[in-house]
PDB file with one MODEL, atoms N, CA, C and O in Angstrom:
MODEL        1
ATOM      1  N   UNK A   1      11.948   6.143  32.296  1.00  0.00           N
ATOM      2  CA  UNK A   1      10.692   6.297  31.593  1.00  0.00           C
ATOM      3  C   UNK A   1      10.767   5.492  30.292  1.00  0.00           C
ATOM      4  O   UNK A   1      11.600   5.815  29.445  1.00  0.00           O
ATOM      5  N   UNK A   2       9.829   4.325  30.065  1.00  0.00           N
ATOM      6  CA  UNK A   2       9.449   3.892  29.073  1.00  0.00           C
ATOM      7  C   UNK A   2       9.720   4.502  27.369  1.00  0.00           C
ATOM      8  O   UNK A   2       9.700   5.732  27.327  1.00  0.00           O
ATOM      9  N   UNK A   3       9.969   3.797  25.974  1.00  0.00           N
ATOM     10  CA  UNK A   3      10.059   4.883  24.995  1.00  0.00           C
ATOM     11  C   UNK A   3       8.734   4.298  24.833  1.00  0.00           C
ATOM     12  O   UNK A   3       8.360   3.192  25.224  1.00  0.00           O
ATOM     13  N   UNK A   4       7.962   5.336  24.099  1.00  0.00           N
ATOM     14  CA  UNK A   4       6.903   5.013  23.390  1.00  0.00           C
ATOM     15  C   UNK A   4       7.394   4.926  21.335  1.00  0.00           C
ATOM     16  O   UNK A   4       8.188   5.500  20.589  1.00  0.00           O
ATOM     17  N   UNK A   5       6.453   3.973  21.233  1.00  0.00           N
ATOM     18  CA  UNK A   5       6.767   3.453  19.944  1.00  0.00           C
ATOM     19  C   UNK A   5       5.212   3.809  19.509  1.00  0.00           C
ATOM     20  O   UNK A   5       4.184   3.540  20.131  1.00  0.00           O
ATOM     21  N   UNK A   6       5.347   4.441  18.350  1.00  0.00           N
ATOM     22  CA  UNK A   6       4.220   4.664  17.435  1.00  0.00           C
ATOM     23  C   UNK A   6       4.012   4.188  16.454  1.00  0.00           C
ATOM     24  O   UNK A   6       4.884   4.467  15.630  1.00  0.00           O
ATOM     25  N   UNK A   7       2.833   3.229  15.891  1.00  0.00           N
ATOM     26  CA  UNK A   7       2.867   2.122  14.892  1.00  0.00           C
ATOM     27  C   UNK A   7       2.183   3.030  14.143  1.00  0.00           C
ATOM     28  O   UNK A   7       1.497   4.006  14.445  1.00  0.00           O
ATOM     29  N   UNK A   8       2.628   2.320  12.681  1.00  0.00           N
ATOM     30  CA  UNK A   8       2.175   3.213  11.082  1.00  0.00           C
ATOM     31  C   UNK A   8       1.487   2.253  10.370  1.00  0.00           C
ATOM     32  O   UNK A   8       2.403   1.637   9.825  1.00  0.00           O
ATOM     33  N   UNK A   9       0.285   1.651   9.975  1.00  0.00           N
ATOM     34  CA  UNK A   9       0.270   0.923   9.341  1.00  0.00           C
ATOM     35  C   UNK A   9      -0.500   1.532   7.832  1.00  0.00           C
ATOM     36  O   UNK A   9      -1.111   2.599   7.774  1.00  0.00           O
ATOM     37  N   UNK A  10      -0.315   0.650   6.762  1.00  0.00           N
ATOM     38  CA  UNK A  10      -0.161   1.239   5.255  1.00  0.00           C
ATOM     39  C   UNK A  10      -1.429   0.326   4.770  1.00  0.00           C
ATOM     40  O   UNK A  10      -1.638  -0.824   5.155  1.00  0.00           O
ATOM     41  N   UNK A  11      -1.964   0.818   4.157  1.00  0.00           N
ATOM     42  CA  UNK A  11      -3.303   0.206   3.449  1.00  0.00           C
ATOM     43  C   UNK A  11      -2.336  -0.517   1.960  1.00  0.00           C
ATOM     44  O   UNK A  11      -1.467   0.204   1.470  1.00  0.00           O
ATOM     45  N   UNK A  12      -2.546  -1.724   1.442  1.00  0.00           N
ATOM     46  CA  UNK A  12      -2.572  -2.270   0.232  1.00  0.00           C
ATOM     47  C   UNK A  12      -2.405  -1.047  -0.826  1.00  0.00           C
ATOM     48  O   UNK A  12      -1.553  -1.114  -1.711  1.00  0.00           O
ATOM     49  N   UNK A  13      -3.139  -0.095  -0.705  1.00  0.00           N
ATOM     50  CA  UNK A  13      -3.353   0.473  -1.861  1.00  0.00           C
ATOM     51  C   UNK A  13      -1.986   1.820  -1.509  1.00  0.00           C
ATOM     52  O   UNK A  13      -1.493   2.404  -2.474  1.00  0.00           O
ATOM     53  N   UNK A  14      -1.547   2.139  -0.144  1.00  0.00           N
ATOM     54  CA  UNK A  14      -0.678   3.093  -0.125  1.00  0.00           C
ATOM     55  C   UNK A  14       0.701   2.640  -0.643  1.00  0.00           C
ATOM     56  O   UNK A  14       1.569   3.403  -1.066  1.00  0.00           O
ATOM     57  N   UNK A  15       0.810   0.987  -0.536  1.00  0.00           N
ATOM     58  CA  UNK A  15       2.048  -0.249  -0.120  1.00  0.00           C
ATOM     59  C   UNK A  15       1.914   0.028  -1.795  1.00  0.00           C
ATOM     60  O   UNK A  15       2.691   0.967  -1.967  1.00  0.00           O
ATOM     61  N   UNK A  16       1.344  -0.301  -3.060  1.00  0.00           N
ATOM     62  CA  UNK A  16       1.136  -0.246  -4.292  1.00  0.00           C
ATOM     63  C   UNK A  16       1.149   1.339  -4.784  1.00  0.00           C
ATOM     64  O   UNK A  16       1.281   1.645  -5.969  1.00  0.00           O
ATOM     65  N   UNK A  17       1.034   2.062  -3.983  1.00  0.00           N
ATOM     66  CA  UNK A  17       1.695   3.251  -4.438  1.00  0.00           C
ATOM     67  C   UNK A  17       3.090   3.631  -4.403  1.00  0.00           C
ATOM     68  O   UNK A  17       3.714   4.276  -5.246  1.00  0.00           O
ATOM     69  N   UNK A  18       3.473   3.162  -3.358  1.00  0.00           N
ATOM     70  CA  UNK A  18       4.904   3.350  -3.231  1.00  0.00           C
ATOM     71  C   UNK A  18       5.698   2.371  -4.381  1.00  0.00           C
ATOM     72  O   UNK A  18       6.905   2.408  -4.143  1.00  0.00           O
ATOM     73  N   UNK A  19       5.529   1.902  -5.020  1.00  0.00           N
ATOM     74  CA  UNK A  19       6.173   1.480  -6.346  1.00  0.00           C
ATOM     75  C   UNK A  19       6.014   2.057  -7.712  1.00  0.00           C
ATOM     76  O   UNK A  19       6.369   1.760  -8.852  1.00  0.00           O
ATOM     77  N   UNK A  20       5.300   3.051  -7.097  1.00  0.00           N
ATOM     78  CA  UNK A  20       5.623   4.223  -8.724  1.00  0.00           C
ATOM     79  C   UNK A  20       6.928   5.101  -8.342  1.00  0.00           C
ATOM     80  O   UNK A  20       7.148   5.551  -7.217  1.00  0.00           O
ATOM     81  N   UNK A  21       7.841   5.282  -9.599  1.00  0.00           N
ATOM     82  CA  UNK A  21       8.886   5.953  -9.775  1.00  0.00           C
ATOM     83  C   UNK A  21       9.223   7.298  -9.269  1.00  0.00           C
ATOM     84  O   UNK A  21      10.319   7.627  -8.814  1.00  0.00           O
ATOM     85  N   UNK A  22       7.590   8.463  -9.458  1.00  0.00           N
ATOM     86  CA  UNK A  22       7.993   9.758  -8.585  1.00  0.00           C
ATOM     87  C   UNK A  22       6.214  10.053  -7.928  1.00  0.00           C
ATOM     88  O   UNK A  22       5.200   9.684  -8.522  1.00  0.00           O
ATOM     89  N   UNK A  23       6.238  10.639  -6.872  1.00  0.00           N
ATOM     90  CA  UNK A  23       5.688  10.944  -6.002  1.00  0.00           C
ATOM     91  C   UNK A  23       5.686  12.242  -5.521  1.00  0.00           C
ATOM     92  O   UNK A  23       6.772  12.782  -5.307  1.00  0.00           O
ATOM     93  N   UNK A  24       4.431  12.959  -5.269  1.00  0.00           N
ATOM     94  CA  UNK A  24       4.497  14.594  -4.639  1.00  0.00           C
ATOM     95  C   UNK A  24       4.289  14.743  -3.649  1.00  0.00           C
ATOM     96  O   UNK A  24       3.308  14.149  -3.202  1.00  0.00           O
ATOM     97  N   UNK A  25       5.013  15.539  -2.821  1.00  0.00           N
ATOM     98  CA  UNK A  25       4.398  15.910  -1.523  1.00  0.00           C
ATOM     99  C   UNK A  25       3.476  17.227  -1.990  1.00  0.00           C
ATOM    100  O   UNK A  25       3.877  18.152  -2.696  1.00  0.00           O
ATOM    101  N   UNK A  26       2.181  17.082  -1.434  1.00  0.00           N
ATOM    102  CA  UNK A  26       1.538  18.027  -1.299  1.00  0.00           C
ATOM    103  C   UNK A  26       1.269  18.668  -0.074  1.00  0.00           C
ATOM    104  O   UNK A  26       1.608  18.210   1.018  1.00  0.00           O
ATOM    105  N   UNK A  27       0.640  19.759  -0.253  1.00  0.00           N
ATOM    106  CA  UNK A  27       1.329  21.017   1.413  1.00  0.00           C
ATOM    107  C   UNK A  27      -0.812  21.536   1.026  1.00  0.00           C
ATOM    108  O   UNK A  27      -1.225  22.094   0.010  1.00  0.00           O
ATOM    109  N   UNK A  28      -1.445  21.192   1.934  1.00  0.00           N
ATOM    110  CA  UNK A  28      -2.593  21.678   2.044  1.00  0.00           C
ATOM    111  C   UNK A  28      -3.130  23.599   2.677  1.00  0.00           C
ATOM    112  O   UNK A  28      -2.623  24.412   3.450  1.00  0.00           O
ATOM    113  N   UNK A  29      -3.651  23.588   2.312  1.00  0.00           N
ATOM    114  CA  UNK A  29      -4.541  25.059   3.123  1.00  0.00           C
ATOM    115  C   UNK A  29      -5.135  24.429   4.592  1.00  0.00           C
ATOM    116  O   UNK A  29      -5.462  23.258   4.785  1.00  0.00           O
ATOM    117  N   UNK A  30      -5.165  25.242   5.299  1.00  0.00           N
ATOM    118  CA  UNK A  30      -5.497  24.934   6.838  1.00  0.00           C
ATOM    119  C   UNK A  30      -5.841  26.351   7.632  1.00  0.00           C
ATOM    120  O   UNK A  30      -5.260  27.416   7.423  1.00  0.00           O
ATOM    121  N   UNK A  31      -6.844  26.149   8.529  1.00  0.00           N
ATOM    122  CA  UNK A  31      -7.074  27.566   9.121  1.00  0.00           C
ATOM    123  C   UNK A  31      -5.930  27.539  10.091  1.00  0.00           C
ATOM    124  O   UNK A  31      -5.604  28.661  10.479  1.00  0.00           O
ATOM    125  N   UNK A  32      -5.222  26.511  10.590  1.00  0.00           N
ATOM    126  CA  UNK A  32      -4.339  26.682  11.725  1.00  0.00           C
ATOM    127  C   UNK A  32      -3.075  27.344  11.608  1.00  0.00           C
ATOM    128  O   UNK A  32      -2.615  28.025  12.525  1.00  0.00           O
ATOM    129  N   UNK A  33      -2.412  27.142  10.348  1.00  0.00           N
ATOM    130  CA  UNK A  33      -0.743  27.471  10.573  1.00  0.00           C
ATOM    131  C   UNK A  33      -0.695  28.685   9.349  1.00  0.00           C
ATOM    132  O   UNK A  33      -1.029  28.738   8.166  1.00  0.00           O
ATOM    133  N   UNK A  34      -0.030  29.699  10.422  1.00  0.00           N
ATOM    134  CA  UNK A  34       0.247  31.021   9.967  1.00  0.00           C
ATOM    135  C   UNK A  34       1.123  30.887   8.471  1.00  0.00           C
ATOM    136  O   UNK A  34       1.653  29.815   8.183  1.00  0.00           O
ATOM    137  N   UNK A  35       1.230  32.286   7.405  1.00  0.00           N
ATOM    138  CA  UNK A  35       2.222  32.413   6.371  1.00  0.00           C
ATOM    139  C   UNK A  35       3.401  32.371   7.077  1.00  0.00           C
ATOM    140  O   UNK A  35       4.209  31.713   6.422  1.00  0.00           O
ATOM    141  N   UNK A  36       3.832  32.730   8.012  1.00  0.00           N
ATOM    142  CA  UNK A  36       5.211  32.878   8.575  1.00  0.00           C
ATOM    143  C   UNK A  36       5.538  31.467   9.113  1.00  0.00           C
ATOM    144  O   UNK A  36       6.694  31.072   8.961  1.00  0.00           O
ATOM    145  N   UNK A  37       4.618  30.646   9.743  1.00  0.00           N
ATOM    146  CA  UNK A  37       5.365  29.005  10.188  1.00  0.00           C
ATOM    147  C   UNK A  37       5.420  28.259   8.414  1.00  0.00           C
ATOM    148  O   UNK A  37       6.463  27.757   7.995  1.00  0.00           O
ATOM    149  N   UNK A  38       4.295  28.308   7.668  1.00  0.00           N
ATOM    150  CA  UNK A  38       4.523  27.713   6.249  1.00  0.00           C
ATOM    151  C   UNK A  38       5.821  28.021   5.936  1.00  0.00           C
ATOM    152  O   UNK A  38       6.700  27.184   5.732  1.00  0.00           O
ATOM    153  N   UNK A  39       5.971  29.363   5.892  1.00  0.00           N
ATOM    154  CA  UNK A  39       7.527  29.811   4.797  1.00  0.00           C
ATOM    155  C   UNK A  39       8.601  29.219   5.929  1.00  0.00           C
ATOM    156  O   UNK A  39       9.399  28.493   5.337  1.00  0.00           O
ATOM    157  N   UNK A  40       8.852  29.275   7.165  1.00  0.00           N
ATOM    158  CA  UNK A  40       9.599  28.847   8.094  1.00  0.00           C
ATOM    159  C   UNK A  40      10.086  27.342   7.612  1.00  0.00           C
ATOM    160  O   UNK A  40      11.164  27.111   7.064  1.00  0.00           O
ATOM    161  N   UNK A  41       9.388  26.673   7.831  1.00  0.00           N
ATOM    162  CA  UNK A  41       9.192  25.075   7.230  1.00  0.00           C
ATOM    163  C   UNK A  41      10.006  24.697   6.175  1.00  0.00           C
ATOM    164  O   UNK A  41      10.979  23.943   6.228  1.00  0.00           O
ATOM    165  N   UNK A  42       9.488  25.340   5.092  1.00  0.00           N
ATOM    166  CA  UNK A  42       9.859  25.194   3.179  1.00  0.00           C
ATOM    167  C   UNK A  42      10.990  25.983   3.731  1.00  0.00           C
ATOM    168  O   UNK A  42      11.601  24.985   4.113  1.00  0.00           O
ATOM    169  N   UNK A  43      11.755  26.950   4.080  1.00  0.00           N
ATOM    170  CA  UNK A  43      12.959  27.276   4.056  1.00  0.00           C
ATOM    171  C   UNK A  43      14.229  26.273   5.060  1.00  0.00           C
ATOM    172  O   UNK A  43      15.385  25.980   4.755  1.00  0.00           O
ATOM    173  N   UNK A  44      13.472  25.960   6.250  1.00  0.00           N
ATOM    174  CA  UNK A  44      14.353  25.047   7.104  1.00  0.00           C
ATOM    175  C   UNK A  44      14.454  23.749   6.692  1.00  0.00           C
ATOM    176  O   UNK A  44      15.570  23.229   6.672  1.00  0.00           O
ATOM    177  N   UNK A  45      13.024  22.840   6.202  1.00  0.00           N
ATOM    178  CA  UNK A  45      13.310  21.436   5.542  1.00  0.00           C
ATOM    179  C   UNK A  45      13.626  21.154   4.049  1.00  0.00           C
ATOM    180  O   UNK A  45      14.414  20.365   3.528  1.00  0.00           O
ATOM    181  N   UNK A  46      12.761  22.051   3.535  1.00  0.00           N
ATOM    182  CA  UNK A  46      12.868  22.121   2.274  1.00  0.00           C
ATOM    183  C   UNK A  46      14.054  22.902   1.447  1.00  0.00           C
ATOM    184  O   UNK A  46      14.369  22.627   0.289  1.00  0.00           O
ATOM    185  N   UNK A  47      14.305  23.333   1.786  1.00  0.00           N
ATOM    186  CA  UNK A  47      15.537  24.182   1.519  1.00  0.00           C
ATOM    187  C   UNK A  47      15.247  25.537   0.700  1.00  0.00           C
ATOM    188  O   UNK A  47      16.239  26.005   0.141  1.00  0.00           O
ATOM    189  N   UNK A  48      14.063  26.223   0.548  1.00  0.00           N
ATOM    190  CA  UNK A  48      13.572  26.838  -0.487  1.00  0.00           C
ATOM    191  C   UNK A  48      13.811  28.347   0.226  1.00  0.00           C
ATOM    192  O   UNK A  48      13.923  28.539   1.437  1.00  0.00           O
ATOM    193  N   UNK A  49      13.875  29.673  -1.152  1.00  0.00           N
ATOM    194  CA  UNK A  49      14.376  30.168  -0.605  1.00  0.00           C
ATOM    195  C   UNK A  49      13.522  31.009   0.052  1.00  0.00           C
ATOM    196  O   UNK A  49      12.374  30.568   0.087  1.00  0.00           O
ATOM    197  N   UNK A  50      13.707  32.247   0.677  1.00  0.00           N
ATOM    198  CA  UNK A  50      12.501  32.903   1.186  1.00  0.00           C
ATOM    199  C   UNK A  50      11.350  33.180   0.613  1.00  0.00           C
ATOM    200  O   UNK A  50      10.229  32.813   0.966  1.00  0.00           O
ATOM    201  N   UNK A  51      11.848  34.257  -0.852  1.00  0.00           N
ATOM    202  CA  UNK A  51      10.806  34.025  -1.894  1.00  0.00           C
ATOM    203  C   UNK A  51      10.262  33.024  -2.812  1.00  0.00           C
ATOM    204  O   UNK A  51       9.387  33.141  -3.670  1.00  0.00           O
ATOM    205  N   UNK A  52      10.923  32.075  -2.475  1.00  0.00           N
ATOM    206  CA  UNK A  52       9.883  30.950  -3.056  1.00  0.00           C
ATOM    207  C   UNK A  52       9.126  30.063  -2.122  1.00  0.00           C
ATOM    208  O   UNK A  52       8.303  29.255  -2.553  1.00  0.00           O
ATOM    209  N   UNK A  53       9.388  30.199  -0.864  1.00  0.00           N
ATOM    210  CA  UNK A  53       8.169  29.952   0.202  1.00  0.00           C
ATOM    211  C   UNK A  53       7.400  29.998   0.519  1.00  0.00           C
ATOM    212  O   UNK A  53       6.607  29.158   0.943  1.00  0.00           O
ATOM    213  N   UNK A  54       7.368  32.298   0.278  1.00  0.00           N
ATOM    214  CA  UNK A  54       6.368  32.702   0.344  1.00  0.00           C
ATOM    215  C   UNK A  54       5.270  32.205  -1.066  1.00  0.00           C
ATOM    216  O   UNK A  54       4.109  31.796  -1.055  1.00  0.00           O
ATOM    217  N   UNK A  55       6.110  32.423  -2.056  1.00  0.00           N
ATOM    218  CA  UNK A  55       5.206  32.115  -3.250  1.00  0.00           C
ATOM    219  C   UNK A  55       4.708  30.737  -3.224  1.00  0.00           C
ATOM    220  O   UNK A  55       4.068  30.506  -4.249  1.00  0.00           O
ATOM    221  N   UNK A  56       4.774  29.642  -2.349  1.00  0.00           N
ATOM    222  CA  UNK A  56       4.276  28.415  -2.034  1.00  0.00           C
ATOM    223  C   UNK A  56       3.370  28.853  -1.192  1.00  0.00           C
ATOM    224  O   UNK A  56       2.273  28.380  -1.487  1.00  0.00           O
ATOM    225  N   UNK A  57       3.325  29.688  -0.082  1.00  0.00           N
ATOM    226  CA  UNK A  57       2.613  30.055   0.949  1.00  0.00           C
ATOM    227  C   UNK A  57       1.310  30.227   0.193  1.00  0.00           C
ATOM    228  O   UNK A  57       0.326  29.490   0.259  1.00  0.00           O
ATOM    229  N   UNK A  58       1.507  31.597  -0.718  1.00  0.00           N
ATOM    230  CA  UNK A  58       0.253  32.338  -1.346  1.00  0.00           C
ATOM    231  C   UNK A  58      -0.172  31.295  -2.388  1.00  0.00           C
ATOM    232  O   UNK A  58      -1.244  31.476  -2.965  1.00  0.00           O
ATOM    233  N   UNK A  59       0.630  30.139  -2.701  1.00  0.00           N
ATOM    234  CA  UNK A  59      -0.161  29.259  -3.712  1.00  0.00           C
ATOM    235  C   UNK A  59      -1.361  28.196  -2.538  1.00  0.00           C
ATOM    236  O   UNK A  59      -2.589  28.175  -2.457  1.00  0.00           O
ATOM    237  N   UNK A  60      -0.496  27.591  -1.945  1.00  0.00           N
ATOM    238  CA  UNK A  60      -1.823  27.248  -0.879  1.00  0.00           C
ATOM    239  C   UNK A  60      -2.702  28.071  -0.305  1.00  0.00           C
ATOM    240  O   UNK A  60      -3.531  27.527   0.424  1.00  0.00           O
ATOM    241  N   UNK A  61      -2.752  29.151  -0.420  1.00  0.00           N
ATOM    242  CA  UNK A  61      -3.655  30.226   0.660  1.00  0.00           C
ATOM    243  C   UNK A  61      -4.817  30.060  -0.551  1.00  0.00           C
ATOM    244  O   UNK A  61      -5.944  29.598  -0.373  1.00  0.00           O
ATOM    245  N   UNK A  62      -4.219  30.592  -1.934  1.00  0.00           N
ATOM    246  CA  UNK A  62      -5.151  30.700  -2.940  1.00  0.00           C
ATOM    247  C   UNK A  62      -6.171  29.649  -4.157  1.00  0.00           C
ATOM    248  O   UNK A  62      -7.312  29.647  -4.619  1.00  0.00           O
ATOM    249  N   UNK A  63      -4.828  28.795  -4.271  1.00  0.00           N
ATOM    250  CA  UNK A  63      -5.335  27.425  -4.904  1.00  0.00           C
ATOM    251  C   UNK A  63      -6.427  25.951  -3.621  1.00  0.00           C
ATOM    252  O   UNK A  63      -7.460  25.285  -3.693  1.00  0.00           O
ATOM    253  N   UNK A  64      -5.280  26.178  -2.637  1.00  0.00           N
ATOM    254  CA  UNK A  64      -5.782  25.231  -1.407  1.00  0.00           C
ATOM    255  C   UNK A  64      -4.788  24.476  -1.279  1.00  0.00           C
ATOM    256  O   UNK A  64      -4.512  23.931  -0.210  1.00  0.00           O
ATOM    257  N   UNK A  65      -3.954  24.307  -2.603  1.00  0.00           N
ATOM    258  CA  UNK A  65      -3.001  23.575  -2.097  1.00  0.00           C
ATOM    259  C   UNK A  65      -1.337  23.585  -3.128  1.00  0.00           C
ATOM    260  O   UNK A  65      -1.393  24.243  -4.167  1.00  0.00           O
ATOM    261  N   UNK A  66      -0.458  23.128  -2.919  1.00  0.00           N
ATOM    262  CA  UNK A  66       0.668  22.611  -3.752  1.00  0.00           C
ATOM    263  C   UNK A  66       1.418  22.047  -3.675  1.00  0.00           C
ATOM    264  O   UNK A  66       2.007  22.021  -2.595  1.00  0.00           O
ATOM    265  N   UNK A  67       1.858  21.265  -4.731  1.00  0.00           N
ATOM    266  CA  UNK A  67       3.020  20.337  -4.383  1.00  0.00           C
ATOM    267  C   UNK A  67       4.216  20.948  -4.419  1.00  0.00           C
ATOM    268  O   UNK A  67       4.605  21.586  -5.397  1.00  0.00           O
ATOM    269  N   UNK A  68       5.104  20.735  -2.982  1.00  0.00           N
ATOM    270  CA  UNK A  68       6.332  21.349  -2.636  1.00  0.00           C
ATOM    271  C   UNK A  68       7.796  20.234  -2.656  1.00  0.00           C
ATOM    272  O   UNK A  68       8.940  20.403  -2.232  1.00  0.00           O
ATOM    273  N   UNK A  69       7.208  19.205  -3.273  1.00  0.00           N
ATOM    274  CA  UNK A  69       8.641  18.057  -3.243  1.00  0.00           C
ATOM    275  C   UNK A  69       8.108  17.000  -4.153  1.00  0.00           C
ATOM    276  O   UNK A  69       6.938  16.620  -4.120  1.00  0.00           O
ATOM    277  N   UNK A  70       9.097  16.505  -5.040  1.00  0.00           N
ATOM    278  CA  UNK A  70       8.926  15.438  -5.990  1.00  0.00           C
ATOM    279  C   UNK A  70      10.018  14.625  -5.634  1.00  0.00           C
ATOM    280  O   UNK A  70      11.166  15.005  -5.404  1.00  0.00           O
ATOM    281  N   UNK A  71       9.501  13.286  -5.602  1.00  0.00           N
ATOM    282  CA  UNK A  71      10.528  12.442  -5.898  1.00  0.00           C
ATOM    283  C   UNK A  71      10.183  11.278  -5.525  1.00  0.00           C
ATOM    284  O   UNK A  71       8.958  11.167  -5.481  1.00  0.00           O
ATOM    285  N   UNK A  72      10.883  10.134  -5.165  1.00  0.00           N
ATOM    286  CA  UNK A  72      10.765   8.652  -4.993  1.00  0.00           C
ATOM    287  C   UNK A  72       9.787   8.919  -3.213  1.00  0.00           C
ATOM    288  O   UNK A  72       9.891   9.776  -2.336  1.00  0.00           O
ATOM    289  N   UNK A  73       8.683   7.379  -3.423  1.00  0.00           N
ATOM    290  CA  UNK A  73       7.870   7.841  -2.240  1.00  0.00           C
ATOM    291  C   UNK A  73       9.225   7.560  -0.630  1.00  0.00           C
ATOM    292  O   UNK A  73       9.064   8.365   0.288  1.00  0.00           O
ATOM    293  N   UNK A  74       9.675   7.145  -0.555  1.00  0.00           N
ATOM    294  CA  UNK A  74      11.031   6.830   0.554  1.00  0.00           C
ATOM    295  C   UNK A  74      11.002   8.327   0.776  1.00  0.00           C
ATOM    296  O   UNK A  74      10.269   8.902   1.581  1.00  0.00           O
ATOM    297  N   UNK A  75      11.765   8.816   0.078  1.00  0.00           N
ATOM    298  CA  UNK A  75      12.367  10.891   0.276  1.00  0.00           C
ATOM    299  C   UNK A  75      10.913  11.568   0.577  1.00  0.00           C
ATOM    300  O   UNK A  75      10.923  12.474   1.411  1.00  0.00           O
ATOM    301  N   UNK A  76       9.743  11.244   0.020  1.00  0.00           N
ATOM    302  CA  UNK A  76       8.558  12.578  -0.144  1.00  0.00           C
ATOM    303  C   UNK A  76       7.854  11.863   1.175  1.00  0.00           C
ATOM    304  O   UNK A  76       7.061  12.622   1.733  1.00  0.00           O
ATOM    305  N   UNK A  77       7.996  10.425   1.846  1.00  0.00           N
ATOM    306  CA  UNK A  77       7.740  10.362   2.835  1.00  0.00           C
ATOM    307  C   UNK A  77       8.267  10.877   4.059  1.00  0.00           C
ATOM    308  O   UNK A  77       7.477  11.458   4.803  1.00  0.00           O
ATOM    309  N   UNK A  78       9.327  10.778   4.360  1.00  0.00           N
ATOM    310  CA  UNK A  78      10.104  11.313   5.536  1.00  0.00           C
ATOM    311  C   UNK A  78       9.898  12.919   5.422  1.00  0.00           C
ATOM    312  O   UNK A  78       9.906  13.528   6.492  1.00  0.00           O
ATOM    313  N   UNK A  79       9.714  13.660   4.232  1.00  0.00           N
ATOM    314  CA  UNK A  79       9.531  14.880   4.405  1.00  0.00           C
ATOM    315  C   UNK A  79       7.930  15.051   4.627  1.00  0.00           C
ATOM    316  O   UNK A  79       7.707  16.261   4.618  1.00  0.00           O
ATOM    317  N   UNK A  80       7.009  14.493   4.777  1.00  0.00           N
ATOM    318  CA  UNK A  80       5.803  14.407   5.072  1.00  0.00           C
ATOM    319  C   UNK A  80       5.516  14.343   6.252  1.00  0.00           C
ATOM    320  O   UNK A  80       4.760  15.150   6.794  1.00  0.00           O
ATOM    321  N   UNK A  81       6.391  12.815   7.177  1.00  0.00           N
ATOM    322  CA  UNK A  81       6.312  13.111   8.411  1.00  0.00           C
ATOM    323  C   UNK A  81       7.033  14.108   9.249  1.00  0.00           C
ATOM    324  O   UNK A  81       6.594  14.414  10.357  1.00  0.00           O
ATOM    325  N   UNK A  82       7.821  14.483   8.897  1.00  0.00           N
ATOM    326  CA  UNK A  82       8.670  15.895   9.358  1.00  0.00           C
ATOM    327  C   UNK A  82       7.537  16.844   9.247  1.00  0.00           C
ATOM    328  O   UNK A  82       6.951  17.229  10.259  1.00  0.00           O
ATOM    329  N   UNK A  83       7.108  17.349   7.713  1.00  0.00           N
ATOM    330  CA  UNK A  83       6.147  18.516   7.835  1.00  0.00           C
ATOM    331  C   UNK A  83       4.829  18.286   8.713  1.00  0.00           C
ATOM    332  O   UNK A  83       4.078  19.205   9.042  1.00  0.00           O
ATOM    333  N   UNK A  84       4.672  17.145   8.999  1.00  0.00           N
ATOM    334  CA  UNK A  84       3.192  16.880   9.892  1.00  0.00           C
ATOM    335  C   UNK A  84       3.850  17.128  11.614  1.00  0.00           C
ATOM    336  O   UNK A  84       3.278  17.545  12.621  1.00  0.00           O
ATOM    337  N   UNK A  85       5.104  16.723  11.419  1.00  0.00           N
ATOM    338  CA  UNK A  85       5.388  16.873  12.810  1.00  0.00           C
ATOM    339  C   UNK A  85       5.324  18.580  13.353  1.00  0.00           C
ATOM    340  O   UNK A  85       4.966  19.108  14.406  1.00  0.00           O
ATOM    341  N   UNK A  86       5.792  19.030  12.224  1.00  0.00           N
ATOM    342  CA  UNK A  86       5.749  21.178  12.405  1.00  0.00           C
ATOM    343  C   UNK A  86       4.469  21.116  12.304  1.00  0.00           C
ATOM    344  O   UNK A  86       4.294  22.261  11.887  1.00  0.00           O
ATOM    345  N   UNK A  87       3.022  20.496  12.382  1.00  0.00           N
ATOM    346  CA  UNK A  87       1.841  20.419  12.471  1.00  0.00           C
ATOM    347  C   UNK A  87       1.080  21.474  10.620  1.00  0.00           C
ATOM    348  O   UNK A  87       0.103  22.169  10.343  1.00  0.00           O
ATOM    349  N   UNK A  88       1.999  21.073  10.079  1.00  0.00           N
ATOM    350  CA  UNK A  88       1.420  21.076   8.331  1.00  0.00           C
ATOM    351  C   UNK A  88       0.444  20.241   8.104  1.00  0.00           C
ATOM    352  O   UNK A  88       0.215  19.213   8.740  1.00  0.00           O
ATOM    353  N   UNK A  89      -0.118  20.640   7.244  1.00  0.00           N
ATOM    354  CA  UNK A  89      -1.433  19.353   6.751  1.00  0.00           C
ATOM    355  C   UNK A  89      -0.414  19.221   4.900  1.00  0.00           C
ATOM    356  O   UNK A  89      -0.083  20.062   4.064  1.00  0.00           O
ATOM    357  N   UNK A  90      -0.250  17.645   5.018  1.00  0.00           N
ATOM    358  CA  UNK A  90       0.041  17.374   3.924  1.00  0.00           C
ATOM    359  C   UNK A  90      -0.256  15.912   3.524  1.00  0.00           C
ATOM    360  O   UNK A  90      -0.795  15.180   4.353  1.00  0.00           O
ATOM    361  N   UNK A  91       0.030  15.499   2.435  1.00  0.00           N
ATOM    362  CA  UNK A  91      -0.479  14.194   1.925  1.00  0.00           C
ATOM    363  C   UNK A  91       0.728  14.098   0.733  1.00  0.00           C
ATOM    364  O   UNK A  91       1.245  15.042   0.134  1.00  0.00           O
ATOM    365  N   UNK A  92       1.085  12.242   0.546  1.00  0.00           N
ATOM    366  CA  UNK A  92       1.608  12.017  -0.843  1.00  0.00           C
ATOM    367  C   UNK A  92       0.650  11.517  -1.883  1.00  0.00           C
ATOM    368  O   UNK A  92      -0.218  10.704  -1.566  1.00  0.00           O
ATOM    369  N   UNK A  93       0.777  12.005  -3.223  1.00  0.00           N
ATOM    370  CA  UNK A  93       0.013  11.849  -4.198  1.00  0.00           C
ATOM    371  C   UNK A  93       1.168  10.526  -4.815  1.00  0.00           C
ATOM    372  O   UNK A  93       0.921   9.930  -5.863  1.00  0.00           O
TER     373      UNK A  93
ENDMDL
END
C-alpha cells in the first residue's frame, strides 16, 4: 500500500511569522472535545500536571480560549500539529 504524503503549504505572512523570537500555542473552546480528552492531552503532550490542565480546561470553557505553550514557532508548531491530530482546535499566535 502506497504512503500518502500530506502537503502543508504556509502563506507569506505565516513564513514572516515564524521569525519572531517567541510564539503561543493557543488551545481554543469547541463543542466537540470533552474536559477529560483536553486535560488528557496537556498532561500526555504537554507535560502539565493534572491540576493545571484542568485549570487550562476551565480557562478555555470560560474565556474561549488559552495559551498552553510558549516558545520558538519550530517547538509551538509540532505541538500544534500533535494537538490537532488528538482533534484540539488550536492556532499559533
Amino acid at each position: 500500500m502506497p504512503t500518502e504524503i500530506q502537503e502543508e503549504t504556509l502563506t507569506l505572512e505565516e513564513i514572516l511569522a515564524g521569525l519572531k523570537e517567541m510564539h503561543r500555542l493557543i488551545l481554543w473552546n469547541d463543542d466537540h472535545n470533552t474536559f477529560d480528552h483536553v486535560i488528557f492531552c496537556m498532561m500526555k503532550y504537554l507535560d502539565y500536571s493534572e491540576a493545571q490542565a484542568e485549570k487550562i480546561a476551565w480557562k478555555v470553557h470560560n474565556e474561549g480560549k488559552c495559551a498552553v505553550l510558549e516558545g520558538s514557532f519550530t517547538e509551538v508548531e509540532v505541538y500544534r500539529k500533535i494537538l490537532q491530530q488528538e482533534g484540539l482546535t488550536v492556532s499559533v499566535e
